[in-house]
C-alpha positions in Angstrom: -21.8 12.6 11.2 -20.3 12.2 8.2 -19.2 14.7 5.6 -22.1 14.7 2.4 -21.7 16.8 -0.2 -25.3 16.8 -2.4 -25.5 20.3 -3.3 -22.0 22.1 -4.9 -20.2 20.3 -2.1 -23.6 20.0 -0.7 -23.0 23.5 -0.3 -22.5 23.2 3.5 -25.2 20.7 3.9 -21.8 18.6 3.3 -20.9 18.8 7.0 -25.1 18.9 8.1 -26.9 16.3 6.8 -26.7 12.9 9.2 -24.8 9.7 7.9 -28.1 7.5 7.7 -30.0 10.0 5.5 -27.2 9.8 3.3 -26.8 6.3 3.2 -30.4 5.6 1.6 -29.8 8.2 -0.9 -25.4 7.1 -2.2 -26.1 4.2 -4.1 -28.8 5.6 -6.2 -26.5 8.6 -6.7 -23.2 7.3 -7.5 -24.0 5.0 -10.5 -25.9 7.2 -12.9 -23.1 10.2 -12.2 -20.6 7.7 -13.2 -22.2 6.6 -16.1 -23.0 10.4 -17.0 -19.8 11.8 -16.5 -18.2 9.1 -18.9 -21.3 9.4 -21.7 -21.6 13.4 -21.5 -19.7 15.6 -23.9 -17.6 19.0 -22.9 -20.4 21.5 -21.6 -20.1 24.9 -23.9 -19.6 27.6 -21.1 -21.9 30.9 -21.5 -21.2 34.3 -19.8 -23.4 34.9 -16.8 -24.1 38.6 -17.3 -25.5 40.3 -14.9 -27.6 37.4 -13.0 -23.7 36.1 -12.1 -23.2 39.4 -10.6 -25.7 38.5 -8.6 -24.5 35.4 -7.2 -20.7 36.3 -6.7 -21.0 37.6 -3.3 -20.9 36.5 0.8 -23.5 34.0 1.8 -25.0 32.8 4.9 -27.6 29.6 5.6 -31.0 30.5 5.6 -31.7 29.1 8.8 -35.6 28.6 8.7 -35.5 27.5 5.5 -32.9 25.3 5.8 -34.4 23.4 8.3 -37.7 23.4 6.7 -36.2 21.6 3.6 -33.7 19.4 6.2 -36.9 18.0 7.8 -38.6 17.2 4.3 -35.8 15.5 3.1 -35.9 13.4 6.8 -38.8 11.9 6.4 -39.7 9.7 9.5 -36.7 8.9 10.3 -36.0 9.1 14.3 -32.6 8.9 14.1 -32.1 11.6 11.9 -34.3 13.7 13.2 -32.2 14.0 16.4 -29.1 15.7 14.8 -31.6 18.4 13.8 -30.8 20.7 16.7 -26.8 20.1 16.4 -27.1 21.0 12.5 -28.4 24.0 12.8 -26.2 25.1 15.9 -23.5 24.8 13.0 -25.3 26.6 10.6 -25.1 29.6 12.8 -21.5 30.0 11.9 -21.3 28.7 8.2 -20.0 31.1 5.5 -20.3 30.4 1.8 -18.5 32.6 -0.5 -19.2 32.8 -4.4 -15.9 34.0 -6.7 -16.3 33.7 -10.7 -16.0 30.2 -11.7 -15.9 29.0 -7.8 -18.1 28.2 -4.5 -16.3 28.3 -0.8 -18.0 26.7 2.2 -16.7 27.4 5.1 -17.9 25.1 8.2 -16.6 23.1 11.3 -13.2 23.8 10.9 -13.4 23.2 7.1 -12.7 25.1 4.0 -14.8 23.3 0.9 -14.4 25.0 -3.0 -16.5 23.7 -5.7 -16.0 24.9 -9.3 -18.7 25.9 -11.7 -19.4 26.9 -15.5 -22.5 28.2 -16.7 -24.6 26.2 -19.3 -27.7 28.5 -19.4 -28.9 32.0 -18.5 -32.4 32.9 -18.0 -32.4 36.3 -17.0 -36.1 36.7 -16.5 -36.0 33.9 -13.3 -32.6 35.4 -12.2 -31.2 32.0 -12.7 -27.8 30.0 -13.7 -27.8 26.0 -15.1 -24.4 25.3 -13.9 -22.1 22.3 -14.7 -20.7 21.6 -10.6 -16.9 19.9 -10.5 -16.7 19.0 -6.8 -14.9 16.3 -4.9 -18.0 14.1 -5.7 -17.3 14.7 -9.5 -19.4 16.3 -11.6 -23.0 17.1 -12.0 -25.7 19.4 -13.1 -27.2 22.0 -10.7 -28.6 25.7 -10.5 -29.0 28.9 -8.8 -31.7 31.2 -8.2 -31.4 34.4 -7.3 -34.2 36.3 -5.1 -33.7 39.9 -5.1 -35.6 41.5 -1.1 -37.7 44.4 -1.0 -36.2 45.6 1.6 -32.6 44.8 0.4 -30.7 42.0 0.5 -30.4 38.9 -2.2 -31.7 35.3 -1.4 -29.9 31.9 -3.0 -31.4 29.2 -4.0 -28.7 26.7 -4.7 -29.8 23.2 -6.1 -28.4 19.8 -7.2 -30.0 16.0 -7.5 -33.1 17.6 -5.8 -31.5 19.0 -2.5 -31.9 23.2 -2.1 -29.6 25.0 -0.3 -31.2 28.3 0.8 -28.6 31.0 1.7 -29.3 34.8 2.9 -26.1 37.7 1.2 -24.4 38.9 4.1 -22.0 41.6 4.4 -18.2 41.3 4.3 -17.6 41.9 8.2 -20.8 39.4 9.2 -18.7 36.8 6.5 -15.5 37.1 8.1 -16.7 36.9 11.9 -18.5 33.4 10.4 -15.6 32.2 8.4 -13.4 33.0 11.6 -16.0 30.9 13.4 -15.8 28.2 11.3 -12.8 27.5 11.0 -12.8 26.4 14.9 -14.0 23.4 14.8 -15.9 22.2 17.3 -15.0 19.3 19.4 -19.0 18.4 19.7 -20.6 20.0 17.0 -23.1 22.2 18.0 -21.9 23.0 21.0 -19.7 25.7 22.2 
């Protein structure tokens, strides 16, 4: 596996999603961030309010839904498909950690920050149009925030079409991941 980082980072996806499905998607990718990056003028920050609130907090990997939108983004591809129980044996100890202005992934014995500013606010959808600096660049993404009935916040994270969907955890559950992670395994996925 190689590191990919599609979604702030690929918020954690970075270290899930298998060399070969990243390989179809790079060359598509790389060119038109370039050409953007180079064309696109200095992105007027706005305050988040309370929907940033929101997202500044401790965050874990959904891990049904992440592998509902891993498989989708698969396709029929075989050997892809294998590293599906390995990534989400890592998910069980990722951490993801949301500061003002910055993103931490914590996973396989790696420590991952992407920076953001806010473009737009809609307050009605709980949700940010950030501007992502990571070590990919930078790019255009956004993140939803689902408030639980029965407590409890749910992220939606998204960038060039990949979702990221994380569950807030508390402090203590944060740290025992981020502990976790920063072991890294010598076979992924297995302990």
């Amino acid at each position: 596996m190689k590191p990919v980082h599609a979604l702030f980072t690929a918020l954690a996806v970075s270290s899930l999603v298998p060399a070969i499905a990243e390989e179809k998607k790079t060359p598509a990718k790389k060119a038109p961030a370039e050409e953007s990056s180079a064309k696109t003028p200095a992105v007027k920050p706005v305050d988040g309010g309370a929907v940033e609130k929101k997202f500044i907090g401790k965050w874990a990997p959904d891990p049904k839904a992440m592998m509902n939108e891993l498989q989708k983004g698969l396709g029929d591809d075989p050997a892809a498909a294998a590293a599906l129980p390995l990534i989400e044996a890592m998910m069980q100890n990722m951490a993801v950690s949301v500061e003002k202005g910055a993103v931490t992934i914590h996973a396989m014995g790696e420590k991952q920050t992407a920076t953001y500013t806010i473009t737009k606010v809609d307050n009605a959808a709980n949700k940010l149009t950030l501007q992502i600096t990571d070590d990919e660049g930078e790019g255009e993404g956004s993140a939803t925030i689902a408030e639980k009935k029965e407590g409890g916040k749910t992220l939606t994270l998204e960038k060039d079409g990949e979702k990221f969907i994380l569950n807030s955890i508390t402090a203590s559950e944060f740290e025992k991941r981020k502990n976790a992670a920063a072991q890294a395994p010598l076979f992924p996925g297995l302990e």
